[in-house]
N, C-alpha and C positions, 0 to 999 in steps of 0.2 A: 064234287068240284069246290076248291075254297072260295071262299065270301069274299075278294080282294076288293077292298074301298080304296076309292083315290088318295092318296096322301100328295102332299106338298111337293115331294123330290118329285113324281113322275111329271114329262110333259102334261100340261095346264089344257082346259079347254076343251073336254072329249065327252062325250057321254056315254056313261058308265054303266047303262040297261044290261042287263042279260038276260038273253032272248036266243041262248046260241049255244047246243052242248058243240065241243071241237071234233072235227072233224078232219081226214089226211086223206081223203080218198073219192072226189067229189066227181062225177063223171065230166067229161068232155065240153058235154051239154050244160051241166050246172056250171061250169067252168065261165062258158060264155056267155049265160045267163046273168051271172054276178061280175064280169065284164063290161057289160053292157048298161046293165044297171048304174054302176059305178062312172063309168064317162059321161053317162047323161046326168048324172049327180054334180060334176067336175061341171060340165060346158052350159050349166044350170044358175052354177055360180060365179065362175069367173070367162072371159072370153082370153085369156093369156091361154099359149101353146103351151107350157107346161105345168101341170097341178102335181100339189101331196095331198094326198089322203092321211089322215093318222089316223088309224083303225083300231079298235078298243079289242080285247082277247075273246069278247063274246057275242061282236058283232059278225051277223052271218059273213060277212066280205073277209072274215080275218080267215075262214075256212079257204078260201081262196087260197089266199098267202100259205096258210099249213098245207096245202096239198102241193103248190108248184115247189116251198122248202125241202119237201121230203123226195121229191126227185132230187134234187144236188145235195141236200144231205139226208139219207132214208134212217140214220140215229134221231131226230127229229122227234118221229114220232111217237118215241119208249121214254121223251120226256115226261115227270111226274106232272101234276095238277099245278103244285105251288107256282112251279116256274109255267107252268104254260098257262097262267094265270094272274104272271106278275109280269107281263110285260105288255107295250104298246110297238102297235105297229106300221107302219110307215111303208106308201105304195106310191110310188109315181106315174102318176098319166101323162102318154103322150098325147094333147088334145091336137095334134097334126095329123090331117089325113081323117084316116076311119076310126082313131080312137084308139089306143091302147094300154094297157099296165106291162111296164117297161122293167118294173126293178121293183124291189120289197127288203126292208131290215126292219131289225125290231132293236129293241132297249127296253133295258129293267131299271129300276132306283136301287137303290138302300134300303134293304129292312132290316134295321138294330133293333131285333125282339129282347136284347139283353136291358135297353133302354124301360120296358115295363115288364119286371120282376112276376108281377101279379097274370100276366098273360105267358107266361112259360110254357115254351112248347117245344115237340121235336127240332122244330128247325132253328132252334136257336145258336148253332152252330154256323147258320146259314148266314150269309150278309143279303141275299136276294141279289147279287149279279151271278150269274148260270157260268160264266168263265170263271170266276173268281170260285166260287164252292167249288167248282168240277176242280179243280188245283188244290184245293181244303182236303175233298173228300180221294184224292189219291195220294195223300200225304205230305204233300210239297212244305204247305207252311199250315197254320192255326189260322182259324179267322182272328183272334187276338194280335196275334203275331201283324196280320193283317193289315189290322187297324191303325196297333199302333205304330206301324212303319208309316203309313199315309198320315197320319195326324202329326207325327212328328214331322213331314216336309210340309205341314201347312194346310191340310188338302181337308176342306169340307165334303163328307161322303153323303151329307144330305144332297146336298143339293149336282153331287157326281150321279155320272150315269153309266152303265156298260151298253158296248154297241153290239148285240151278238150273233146277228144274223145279218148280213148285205151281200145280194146276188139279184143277180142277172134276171128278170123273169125272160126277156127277149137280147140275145145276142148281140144282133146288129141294129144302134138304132142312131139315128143321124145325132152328132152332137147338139146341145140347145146354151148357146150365148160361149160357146167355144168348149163347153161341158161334158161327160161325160156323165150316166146315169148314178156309176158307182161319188162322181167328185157331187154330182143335185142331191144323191142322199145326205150325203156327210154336211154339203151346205145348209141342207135343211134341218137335221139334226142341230148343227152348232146355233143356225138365225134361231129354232126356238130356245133355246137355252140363253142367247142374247134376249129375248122377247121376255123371258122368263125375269131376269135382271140374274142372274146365277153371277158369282163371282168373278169376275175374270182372274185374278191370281188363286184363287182356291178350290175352283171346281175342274174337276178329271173326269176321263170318257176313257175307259178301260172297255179294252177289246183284245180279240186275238187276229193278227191280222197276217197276211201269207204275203208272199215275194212280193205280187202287182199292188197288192193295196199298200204296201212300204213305200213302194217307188209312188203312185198317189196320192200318199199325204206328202210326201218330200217333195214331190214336184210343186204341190200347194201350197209348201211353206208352212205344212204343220208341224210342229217336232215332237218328237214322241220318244219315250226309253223305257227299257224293255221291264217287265213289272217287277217290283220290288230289287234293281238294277243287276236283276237275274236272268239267264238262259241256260237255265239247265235243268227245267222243269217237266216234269213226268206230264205228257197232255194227254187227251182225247186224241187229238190229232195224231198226235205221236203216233199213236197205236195205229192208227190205221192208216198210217203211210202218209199223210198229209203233211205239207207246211203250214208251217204257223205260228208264232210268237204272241205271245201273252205281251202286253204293251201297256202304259201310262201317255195318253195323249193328252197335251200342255193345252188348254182350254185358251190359253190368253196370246196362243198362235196363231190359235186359230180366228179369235176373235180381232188381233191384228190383221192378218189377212180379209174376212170377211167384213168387218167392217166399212173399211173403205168403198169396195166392190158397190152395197146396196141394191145387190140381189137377191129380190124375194119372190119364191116361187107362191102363188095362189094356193091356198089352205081350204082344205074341207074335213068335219070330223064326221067318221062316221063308224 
């Protein structure tokens, strides 16, 4: 398992122990165990009906989140080390009622290994967002090529983020402040990145996103175009019958939108 230290780009404020090899297959029982756990972590800290969790890749509770991923996507699990090791992840409690983990997404940063020459490795091909390389490594564009199409519109990739996982843990669950779980991820994402001071004209949140999550961020008032002002990209998805568009969302849409709002959900790292 790689040694990943926090750096600058990733969400701020986590603790970074590893205490956790990963795990996609946790029984029922451990399921609700680490459940339960985790609500009375949440209703410990704050008395607001809804909490985030950001979850670290090797905190036990992230085993959670990789076992409910790999039922709506079972590719998941044939991730390498790098990438199931360079992201943070993100669960939302609904402290309504008996408690429960409603939704889960993750995100990765930037890593320009090309940046220290003296640490040359395999992945230096790799930018560290998992949409972005899966596009690299089926030929689409270069990670150069990459780069320098985003630096030339401006766009600092330190401090950008890819969103690459947001689903559903629980189907039906009552809206909170007119919300839905998929629009509290994306809120929560964007407030830490405001929380962060991240640019508002130059920082990007690159995702790949399907039919609902389009009409989601439009309905929000985010904007977003399609990556590198292409659609005609060789995906994962592709392949296996999914929708899905590789995207560039405008950070200072979003940050127009959310701003005003001053909605913040109660934070817990664990």
């Amino acid at each position: 398992m790689l040694d990943v230290q926090p750096r600058d780009g990733l969400m701020p404020g986590y603790d970074n122990s590893f205490d956790n090899e990963s795990r996609y297959d946790l029984s029922q029982e451990e399921l609700n165990l680490l459940e339960t756990e985790l609500v009375e972590k949440a209703r410990a800290m704050t008395d607001q009906e809804f909490c985030v969790a950001w979850v670290t890749p090797t905190s036990r509770f992230a085993n959670f989140i990789r076992t409910k991923e790999v039922k709506e996507f079972p590719e998941a699990a044939e991730v390498d080390d790098y990438y199931d090791n360079h992201q943070l992840y993100l669960a939302l409690i609904d402290l309504r009622g008996e408690g429960k983990l409603v939704h889960a997404a993750s995100i990765m940063d930037f890593d320009d290994h090309a940046s220290d020459p003296m640490e040359a490795t395999e992945y230096d091909e790799r930018t560290g967002f998992y949409t972005i390389d899966s596009l690299i490594a089926r030929g689409n564009f270069t990670k150069d090529e990459f780069v320098a199409y985003y630096q030339a519109q401006g766009a600092d990739l330190g401090s950008s983020i890819s969103v690459e996982v947001n689903f559903k843990i629980r189907k039906l669950v009552e809206p909170f402040l007119g919300l839905g779980t998929a629009d509290l991820a994306y809120l929560s994402i964007f407030n830490a990145l405001i929380d962060k001071g991240a640019s508002r004209e130059n920082t990007v949140v690159f995702a790949s996103i399907n039919e609902q999550q389009a009409k989601s961020l439009t309905r929000n008032g985010f904007r977003y175009a399609p990556l590198m002002d292409r659609t005609d990209f060789d995906t994962e998805e592709g392949e296996l019958g999914k929708d899905s568009l590789p995207v560039a969302i405008d950070f200072s849409s979003a940050y127009d939108v959310l701003a005003p709002l001053q909605v913040k959900l109660a934070e817990i790292h664990v």
